[in-house]
PDB file as gemmi writes it, atoms N, CA and C in Angstrom:
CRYST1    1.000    1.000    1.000  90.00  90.00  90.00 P 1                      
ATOM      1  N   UNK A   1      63.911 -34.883  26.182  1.00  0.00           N  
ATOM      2  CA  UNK A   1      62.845 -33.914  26.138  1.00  0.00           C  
ATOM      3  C   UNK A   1      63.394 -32.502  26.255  1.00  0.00           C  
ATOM      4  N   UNK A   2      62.964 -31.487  25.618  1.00  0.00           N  
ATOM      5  CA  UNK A   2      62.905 -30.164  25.543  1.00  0.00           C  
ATOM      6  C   UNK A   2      62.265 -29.753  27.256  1.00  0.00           C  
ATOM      7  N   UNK A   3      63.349 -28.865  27.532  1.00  0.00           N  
ATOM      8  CA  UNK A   3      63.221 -27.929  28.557  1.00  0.00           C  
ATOM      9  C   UNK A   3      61.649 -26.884  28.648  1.00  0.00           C  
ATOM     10  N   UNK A   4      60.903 -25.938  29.178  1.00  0.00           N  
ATOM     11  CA  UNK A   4      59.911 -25.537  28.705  1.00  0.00           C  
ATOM     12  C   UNK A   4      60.644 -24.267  28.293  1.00  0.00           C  
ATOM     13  N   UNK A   5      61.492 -23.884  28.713  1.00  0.00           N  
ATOM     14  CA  UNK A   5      62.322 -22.548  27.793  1.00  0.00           C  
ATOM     15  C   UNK A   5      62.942 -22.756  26.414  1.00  0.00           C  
ATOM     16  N   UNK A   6      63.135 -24.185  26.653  1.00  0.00           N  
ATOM     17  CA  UNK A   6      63.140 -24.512  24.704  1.00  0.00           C  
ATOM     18  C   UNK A   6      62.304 -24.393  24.400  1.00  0.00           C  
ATOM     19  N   UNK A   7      61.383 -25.329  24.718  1.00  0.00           N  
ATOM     20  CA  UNK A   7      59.947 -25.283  23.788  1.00  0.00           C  
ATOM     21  C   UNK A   7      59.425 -24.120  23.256  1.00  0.00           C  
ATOM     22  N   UNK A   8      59.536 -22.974  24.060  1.00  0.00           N  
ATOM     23  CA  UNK A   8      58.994 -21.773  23.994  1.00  0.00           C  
ATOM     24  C   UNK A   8      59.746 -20.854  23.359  1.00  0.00           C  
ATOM     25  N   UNK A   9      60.855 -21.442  22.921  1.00  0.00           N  
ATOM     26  CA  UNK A   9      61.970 -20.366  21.879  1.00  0.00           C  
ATOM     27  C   UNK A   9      61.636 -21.146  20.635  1.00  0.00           C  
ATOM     28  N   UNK A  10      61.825 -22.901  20.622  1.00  0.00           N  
ATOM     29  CA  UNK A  10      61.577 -23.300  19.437  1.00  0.00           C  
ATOM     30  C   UNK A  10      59.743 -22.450  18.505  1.00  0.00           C  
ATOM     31  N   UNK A  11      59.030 -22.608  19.464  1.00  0.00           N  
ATOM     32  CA  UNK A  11      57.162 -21.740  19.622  1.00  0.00           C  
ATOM     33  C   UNK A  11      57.733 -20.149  18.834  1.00  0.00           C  
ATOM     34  N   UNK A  12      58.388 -19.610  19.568  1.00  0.00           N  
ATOM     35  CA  UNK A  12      58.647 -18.413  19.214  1.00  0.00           C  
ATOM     36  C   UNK A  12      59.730 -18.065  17.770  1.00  0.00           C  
ATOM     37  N   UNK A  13      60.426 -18.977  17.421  1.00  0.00           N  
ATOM     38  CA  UNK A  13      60.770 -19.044  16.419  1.00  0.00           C  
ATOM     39  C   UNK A  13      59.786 -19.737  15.122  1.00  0.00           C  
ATOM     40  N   UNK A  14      59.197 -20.867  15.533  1.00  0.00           N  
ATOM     41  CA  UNK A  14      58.338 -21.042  14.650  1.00  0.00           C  
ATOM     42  C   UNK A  14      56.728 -19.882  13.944  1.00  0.00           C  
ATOM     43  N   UNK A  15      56.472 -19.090  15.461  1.00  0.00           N  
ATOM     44  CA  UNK A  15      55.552 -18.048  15.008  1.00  0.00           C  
ATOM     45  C   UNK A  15      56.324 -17.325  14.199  1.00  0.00           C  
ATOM     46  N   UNK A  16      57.996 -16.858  14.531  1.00  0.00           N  
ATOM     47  CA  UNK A  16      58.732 -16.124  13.888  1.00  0.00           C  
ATOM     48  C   UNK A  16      58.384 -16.310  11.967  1.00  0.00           C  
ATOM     49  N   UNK A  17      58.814 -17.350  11.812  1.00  0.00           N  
ATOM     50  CA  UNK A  17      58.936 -18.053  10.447  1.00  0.00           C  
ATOM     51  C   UNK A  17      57.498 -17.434   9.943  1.00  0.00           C  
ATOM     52  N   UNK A  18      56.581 -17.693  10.154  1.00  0.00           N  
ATOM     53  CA  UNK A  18      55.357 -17.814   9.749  1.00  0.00           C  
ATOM     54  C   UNK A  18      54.903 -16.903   9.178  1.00  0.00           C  
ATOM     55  N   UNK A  19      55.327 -15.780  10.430  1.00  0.00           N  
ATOM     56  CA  UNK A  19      55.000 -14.415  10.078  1.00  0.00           C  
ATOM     57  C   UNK A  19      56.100 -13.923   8.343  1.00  0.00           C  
ATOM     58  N   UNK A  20      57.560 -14.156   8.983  1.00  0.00           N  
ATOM     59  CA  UNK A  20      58.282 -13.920   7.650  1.00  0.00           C  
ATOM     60  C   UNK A  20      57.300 -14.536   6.582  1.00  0.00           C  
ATOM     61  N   UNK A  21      56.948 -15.699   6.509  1.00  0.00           N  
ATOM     62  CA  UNK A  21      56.647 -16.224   5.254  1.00  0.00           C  
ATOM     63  C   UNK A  21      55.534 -15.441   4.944  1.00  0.00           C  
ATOM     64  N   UNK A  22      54.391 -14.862   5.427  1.00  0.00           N  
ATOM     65  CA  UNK A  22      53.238 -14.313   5.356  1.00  0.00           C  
ATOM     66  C   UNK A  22      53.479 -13.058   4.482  1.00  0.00           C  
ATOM     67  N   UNK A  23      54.615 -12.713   5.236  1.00  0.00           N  
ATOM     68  CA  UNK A  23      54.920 -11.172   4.784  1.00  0.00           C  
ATOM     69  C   UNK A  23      55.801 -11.080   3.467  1.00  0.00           C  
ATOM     70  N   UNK A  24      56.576 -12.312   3.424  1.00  0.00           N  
ATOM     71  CA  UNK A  24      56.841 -12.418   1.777  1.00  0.00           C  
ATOM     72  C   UNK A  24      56.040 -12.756   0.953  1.00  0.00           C  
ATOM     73  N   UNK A  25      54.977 -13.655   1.289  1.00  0.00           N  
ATOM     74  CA  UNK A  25      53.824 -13.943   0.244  1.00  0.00           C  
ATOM     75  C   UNK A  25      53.130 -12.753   0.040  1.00  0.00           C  
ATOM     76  N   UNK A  26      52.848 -11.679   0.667  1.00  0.00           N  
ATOM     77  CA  UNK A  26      52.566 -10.390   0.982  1.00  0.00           C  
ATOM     78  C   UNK A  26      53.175  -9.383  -0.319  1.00  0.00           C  
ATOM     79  N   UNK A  27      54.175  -9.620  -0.225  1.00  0.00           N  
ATOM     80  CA  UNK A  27      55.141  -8.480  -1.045  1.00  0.00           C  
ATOM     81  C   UNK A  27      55.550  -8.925  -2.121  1.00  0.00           C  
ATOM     82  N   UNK A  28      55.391 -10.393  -2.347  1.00  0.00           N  
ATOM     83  CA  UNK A  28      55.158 -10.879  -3.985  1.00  0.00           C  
ATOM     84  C   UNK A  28      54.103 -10.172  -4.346  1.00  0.00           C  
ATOM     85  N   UNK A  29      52.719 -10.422  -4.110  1.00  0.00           N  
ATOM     86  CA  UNK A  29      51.909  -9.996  -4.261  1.00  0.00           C  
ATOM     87  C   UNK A  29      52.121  -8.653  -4.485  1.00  0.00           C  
ATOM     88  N   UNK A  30      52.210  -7.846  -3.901  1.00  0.00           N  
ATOM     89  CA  UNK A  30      52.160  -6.362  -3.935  1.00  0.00           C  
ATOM     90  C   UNK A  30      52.841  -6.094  -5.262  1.00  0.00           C  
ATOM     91  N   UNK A  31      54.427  -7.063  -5.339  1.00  0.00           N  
ATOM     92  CA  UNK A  31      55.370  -6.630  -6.584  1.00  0.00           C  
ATOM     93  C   UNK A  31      54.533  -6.604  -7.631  1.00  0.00           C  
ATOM     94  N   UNK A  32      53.685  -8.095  -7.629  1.00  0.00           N  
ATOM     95  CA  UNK A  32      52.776  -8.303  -8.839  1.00  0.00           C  
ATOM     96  C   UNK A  32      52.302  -7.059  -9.460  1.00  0.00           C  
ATOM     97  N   UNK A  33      51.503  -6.901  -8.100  1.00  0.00           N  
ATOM     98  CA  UNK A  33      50.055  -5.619  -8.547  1.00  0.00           C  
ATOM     99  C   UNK A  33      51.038  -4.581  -8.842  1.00  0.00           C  
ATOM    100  N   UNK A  34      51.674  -3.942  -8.153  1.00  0.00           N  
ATOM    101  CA  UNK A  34      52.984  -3.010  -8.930  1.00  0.00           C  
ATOM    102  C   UNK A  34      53.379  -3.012 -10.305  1.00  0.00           C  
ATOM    103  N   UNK A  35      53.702  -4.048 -10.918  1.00  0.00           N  
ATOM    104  CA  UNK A  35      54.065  -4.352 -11.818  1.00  0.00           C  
ATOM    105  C   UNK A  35      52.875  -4.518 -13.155  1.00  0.00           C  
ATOM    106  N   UNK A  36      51.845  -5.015 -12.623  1.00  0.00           N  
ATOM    107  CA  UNK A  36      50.704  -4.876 -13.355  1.00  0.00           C  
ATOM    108  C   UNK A  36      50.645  -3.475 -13.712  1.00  0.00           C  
ATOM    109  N   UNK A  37      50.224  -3.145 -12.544  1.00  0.00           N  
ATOM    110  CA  UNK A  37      49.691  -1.282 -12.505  1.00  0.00           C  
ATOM    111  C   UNK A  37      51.102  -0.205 -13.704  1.00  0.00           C  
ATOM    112  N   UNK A  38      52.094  -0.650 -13.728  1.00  0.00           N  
ATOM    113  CA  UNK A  38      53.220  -0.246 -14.376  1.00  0.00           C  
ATOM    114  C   UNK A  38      53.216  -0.346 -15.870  1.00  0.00           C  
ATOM    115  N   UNK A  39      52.599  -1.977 -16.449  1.00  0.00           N  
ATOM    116  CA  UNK A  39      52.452  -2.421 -17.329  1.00  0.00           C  
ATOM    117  C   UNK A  39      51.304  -1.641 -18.404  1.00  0.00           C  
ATOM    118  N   UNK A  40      50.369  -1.291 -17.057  1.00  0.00           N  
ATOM    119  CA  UNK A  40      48.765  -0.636 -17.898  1.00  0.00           C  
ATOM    120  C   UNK A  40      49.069   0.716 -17.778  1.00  0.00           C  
ATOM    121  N   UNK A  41      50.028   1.008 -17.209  1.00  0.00           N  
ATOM    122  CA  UNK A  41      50.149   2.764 -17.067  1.00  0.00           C  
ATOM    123  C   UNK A  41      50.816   2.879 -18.407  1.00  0.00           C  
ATOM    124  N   UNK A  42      52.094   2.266 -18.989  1.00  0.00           N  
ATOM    125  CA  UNK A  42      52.573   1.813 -20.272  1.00  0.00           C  
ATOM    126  C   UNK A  42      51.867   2.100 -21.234  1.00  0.00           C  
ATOM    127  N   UNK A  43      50.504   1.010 -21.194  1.00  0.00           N  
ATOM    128  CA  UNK A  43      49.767   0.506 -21.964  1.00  0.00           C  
ATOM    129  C   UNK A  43      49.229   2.198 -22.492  1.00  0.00           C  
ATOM    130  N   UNK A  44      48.421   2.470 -21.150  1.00  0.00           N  
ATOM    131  CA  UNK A  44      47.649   3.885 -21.261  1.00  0.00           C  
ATOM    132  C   UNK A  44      48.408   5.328 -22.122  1.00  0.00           C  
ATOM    133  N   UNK A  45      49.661   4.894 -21.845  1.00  0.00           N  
ATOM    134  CA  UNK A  45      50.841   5.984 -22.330  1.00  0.00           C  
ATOM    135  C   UNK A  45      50.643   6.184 -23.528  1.00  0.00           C  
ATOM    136  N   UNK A  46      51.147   4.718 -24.297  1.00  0.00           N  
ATOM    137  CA  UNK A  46      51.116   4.405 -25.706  1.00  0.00           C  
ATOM    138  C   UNK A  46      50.278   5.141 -25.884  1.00  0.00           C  
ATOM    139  N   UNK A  47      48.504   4.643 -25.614  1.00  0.00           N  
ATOM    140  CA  UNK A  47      47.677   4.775 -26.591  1.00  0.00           C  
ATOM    141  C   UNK A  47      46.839   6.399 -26.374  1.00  0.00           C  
ATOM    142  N   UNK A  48      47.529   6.450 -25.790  1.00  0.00           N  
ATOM    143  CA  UNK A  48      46.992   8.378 -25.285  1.00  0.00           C  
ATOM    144  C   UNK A  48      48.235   8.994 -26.552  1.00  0.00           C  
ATOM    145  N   UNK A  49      49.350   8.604 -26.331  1.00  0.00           N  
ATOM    146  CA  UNK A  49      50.188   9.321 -27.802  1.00  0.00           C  
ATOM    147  C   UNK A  49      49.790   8.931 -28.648  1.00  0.00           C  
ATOM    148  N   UNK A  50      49.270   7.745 -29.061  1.00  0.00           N  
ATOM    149  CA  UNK A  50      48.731   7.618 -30.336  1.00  0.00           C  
ATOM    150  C   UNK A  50      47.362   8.061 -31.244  1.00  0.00           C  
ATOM    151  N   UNK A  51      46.685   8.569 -30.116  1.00  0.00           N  
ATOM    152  CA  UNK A  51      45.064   9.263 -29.914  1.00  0.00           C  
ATOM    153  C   UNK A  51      46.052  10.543 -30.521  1.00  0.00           C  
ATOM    154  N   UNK A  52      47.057  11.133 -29.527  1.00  0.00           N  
ATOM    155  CA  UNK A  52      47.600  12.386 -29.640  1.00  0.00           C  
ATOM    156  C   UNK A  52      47.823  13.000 -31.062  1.00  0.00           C  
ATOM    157  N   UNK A  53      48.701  11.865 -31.430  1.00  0.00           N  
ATOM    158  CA  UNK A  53      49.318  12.063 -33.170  1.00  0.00           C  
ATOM    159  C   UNK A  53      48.140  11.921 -33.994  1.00  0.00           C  
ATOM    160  N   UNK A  54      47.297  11.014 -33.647  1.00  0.00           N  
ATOM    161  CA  UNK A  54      46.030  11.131 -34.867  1.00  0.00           C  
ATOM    162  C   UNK A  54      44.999  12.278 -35.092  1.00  0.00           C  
ATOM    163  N   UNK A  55      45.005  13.073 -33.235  1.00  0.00           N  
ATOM    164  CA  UNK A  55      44.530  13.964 -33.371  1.00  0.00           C  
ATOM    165  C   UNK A  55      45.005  15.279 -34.097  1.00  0.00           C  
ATOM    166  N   UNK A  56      46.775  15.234 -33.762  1.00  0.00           N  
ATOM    167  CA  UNK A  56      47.596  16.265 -34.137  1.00  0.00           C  
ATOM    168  C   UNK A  56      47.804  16.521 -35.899  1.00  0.00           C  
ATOM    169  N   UNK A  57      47.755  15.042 -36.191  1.00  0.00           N  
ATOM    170  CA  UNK A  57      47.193  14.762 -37.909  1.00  0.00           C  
ATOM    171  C   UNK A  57      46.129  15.407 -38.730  1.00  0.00           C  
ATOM    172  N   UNK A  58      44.880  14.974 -37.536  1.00  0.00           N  
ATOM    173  CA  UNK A  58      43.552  15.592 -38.070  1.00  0.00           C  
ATOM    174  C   UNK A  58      43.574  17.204 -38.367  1.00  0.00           C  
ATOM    175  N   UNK A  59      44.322  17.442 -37.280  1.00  0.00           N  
ATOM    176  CA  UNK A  59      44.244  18.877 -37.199  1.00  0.00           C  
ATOM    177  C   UNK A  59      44.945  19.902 -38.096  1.00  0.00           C  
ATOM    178  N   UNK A  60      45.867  19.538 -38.362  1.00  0.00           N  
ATOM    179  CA  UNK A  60      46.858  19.718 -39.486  1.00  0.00           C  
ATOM    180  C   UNK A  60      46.497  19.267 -41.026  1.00  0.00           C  
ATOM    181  N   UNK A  61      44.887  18.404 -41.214  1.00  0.00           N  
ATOM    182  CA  UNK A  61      44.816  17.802 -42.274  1.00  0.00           C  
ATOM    183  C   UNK A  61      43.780  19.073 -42.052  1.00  0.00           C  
ATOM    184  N   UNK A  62      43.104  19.411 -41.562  1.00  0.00           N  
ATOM    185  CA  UNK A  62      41.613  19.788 -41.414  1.00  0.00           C  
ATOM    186  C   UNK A  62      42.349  21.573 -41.953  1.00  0.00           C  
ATOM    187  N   UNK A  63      43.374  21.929 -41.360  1.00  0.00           N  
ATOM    188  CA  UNK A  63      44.177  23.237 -41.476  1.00  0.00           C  
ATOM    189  C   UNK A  63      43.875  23.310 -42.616  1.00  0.00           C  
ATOM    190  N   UNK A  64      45.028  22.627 -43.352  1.00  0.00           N  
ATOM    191  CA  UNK A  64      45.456  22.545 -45.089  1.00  0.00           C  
ATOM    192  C   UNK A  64      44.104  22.829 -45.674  1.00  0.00           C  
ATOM    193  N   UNK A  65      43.128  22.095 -45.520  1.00  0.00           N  
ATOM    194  CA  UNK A  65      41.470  21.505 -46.256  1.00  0.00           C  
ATOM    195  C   UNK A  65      41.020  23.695 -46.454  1.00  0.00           C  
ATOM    196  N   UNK A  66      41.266  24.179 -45.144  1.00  0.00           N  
ATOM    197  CA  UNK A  66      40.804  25.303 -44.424  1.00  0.00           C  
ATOM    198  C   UNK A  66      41.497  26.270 -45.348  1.00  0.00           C  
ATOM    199  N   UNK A  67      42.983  26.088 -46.008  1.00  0.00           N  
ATOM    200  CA  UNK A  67      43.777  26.665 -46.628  1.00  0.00           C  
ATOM    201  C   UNK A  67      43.744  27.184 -48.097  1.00  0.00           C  
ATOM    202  N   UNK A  68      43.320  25.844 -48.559  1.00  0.00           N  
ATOM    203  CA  UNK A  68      42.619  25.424 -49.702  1.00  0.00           C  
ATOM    204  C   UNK A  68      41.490  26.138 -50.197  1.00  0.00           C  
ATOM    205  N   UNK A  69      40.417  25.861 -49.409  1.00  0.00           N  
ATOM    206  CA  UNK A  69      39.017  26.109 -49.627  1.00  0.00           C  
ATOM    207  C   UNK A  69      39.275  27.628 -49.422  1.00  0.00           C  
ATOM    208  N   UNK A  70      40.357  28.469 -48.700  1.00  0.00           N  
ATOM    209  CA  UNK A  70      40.352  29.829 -48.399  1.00  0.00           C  
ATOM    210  C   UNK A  70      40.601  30.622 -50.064  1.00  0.00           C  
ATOM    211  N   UNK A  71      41.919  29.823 -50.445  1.00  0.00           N  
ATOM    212  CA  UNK A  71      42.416  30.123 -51.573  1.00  0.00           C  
ATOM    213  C   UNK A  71      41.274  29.733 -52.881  1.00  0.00           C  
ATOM    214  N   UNK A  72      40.475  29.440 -52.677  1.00  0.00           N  
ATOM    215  CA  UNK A  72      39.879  28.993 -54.110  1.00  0.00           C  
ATOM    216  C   UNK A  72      38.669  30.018 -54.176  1.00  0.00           C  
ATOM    217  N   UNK A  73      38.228  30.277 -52.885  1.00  0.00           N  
ATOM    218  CA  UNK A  73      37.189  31.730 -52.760  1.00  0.00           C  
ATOM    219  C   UNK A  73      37.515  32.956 -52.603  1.00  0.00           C  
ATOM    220  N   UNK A  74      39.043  33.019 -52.493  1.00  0.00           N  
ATOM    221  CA  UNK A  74      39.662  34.133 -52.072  1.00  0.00           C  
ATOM    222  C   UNK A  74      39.494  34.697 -51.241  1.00  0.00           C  
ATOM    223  N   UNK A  75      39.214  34.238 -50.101  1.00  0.00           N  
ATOM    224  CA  UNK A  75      39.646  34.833 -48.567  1.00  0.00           C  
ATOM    225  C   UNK A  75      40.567  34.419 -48.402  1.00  0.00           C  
ATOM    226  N   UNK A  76      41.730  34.142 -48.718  1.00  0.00           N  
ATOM    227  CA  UNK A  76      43.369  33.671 -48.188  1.00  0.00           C  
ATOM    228  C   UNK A  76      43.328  34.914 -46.488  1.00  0.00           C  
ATOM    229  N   UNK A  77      42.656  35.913 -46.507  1.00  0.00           N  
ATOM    230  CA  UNK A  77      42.894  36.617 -45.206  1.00  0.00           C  
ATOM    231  C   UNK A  77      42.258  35.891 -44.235  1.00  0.00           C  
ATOM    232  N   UNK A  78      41.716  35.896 -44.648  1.00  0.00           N  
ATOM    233  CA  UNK A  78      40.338  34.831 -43.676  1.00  0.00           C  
ATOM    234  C   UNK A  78      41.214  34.080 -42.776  1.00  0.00           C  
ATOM    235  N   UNK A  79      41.848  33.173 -42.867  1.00  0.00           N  
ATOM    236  CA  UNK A  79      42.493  32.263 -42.188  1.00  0.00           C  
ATOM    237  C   UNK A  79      43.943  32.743 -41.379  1.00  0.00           C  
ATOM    238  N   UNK A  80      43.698  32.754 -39.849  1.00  0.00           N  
ATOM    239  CA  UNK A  80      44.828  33.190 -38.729  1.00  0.00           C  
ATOM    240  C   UNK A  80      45.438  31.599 -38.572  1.00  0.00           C  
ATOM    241  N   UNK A  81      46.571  32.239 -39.085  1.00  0.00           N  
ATOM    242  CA  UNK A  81      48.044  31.433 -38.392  1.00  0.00           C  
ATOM    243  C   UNK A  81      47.836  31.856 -36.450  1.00  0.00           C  
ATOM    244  N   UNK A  82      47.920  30.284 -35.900  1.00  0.00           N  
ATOM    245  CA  UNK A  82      48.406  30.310 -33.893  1.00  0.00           C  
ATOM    246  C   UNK A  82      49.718  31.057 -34.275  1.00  0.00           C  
TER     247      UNK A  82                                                      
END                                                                             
């Protein structure tokens, strides 16, 4: 038989464990959601540059259209270069 000062170290090592394990199931977790949150920030990146360029397209298509239509009525002054 175990002494009661064993018992109570084996007790105290076993709460020990428990807790470790808790706290690694803990910080998987967390890695997960980390890693999620990383994945959609990605995600969000992409599609905000790609909004970006289509907008930066439009704008540059819409210019030219502006350029055009200046030159054919002859206001070529009309239209300020940024």
């Amino acid at each position: 038989m175990h002494s009661p000062h064993a018992l109570s170290q084996l007790y105290r090592c076993a709460c020990m464990q428990e807790e470790v394990t808790g706290k690694r199931a803990k910080l998987q977790r967390l890695a997960a959601a980390v890693a999620l949150a990383q994945r959609e920030r990605a995600s969000l990146a992409e599609q905000y540059q790609s909004e970006r360029e289509r907008l930066l397209d439009e704008i540059r298509r819409l210019g030219t259209q502006m350029k055009q239509k200046a030159r054919r009525t002859g206001q070529g002054a009309a239209v300020h270069q940024p």
